[in-house]
Phi, psi and omega in degrees: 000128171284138183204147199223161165196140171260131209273306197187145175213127219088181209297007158231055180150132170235145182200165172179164189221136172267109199256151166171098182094232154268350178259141196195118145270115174272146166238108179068160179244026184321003196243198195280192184265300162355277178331290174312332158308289186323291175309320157293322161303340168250042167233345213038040173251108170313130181289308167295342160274034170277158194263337198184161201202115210245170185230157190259304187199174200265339193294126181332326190252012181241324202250314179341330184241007177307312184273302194289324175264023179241009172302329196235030162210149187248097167238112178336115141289112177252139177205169162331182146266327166316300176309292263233355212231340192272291179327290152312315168284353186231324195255004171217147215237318178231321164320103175278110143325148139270063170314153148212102209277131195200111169322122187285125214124320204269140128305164184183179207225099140286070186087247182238034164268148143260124165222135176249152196237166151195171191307161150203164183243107181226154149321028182253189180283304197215047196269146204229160178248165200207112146255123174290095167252148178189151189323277224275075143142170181228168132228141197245151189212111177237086186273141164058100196199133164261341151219177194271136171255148171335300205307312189277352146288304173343300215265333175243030180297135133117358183286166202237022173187161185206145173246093148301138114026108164198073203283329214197161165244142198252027162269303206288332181284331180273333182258029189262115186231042157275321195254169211258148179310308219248007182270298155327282161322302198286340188278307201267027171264204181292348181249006199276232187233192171245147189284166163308305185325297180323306182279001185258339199262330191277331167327294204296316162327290206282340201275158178205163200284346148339308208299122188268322188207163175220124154250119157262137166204245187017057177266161197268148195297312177226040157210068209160160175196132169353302217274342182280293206311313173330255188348314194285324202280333197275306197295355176249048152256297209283334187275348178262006169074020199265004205300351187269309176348096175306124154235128148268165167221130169284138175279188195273307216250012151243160166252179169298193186274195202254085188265145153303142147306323191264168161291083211121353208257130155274176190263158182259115125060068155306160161322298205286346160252013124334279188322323173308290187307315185304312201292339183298294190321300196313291177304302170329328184280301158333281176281000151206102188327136167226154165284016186275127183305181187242001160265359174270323180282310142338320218272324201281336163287316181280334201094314208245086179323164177259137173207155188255155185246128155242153185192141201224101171054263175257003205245127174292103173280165183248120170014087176283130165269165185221355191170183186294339189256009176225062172241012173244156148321137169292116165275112194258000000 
């Protein structure tokens, strides 16, 4: 079964992770490697157990933690061979990689993913869109893109989750006076990014009665807002008859939850709402004793053993047990 959480989104970092089984996949590393640690661990995805670390494009706000968080992990890296030739020659210094190199268009297999790439058209060397498929579930994942091309209908009709694009609204970006006209051009032309509207009109292309969830992201901070990019993607849902569709936008300093791709799967959990239930759970209990232990009563609400994380500056620790309520195994 395919399951996604987006780690952090926007210009100042993007990341994210794809699960199916034993195999998990980070898709760009754009936060710190620190960051990049914390947050998986609070999806409940071991950072060392990735399988693999695929890149979208080569741009600073994709890449940026790639070289600290590959120092102390020998994890494959797939990118173009331009992207991987760009990465390599400017943004890592010490970090020996194992690239694996690939053309854009071609599919390949990662464990127990199928995933096919294909072009989009951004300001990078080479930049690819990514759908993630396995017998249970699909996911299309499209970042940094300045229009929808056939080809990006083509590739994410019919996925049974989507991550999008939904950078700028395009009144606030026209009365936005941080920024200079031509910085305006480059954000709203054919190689910049998309817009709601863009993304609201590709929505209505791709969507099928399949589509279970959208996660929106990369929005941009002030030339943007939840509640617009919200409105624009749920009013081209509602107009397909789609009103069930979950949509979200992903933030810049948390991540989402652990979503199933398919439908009917319930979601899993973050730490931080475990921890939310534990403290509920607690108080209950405070006021009226049970004999029940409080982490059996936490695991049957979440769904979810309970477990606790600790972290010392850039290094992942592994599960302390602390009390009755942090005595189970984390189940992935």
């Amino acid at each position: 079964m395919i399951e996604f959480a987006v780690l952090g989104s926007g210009s100042s970092g993007n990341s994210a992770v794809v699960c199916c089984g034993q195999t998990k996949i980070l898709v760009d590393a754009g936060l710190s490697a620190r960051q990049l640690a914390v947050r998986m661990e609070e999806v409940g995805v071991d950072p060392d157990s990735l399988t693999a670390i695929l890149l979208t494009h080569e741009h600073g706000d994709h890449v940026q933690g790639l070289e600290v968080f590959c120092r102390k992990r020998s994890i494959p890296v797939y990118a173009t061979v331009h992207t991987s030739h760009i990465v390599q020659q400017d943004k890592i210094k010490k970090a020996q990689i194992s690239w694996r190199k690939f053309e854009a268009g071609s599919s390949f297999v990662v464990g127990d993913i199928e995933i096919d790439t294909f072009n989009v058209p951004h300001d990078a060397v080479d930049p690819v869109g990514f759908v993630f498929r396995s017998e249970r579930g699909s996911l299309g994942l499209l970042s940094d893109v300045g229009h929808v091309t056939r080809l990006i209908i083509e590739r994410l009709k019919g996925v049974d989750s989507l991550f999008l694009e939904s950078n700028y609204d395009d009144v606030m970006l026209q009365n936005d006076e941080k920024r200079p006209w031509s910085l305006k051009q480059r954000i709203s032309n054919r190689h910049g990014h998309l817009s709601n509207k863009q993304t609201a009109e590709l929505l209505k292309e791709v969507a099928s009665p399949d589509l279970n969830r959208v996660i929106l992201g990369h929005l941009s901070s002030d030339c943007n807002t939840a509640e617009k990019a919200l409105e624009f993607a749920k009013d081209a849902l509602n107009e397909m008859g789609l009103c069930e569709v979950e949509v979200e936008c992903a933030e810049r300093k948390k991540p989402t939850s652990l979503y199933p791709a398919l439908k009917g799967i319930p979601v899993r959990p973050i730490e931080k709402d475990i921890a939310e239930v534990v403290a509920a759970v607690e108080a209950d209990l405070a006021k009226t004793p049970s004999t029940y232990p409080a982490a059996s009563v936490v695991e049957a609400k979440t769904k979810t053993p309970v477990v606790s994380h600790r972290f010392a500056d850039d290094e992942v620790c592994e599960p302390s047990v602390e009390s009755d309520l942090v005595q189970m195994e984390l189940a992935l």
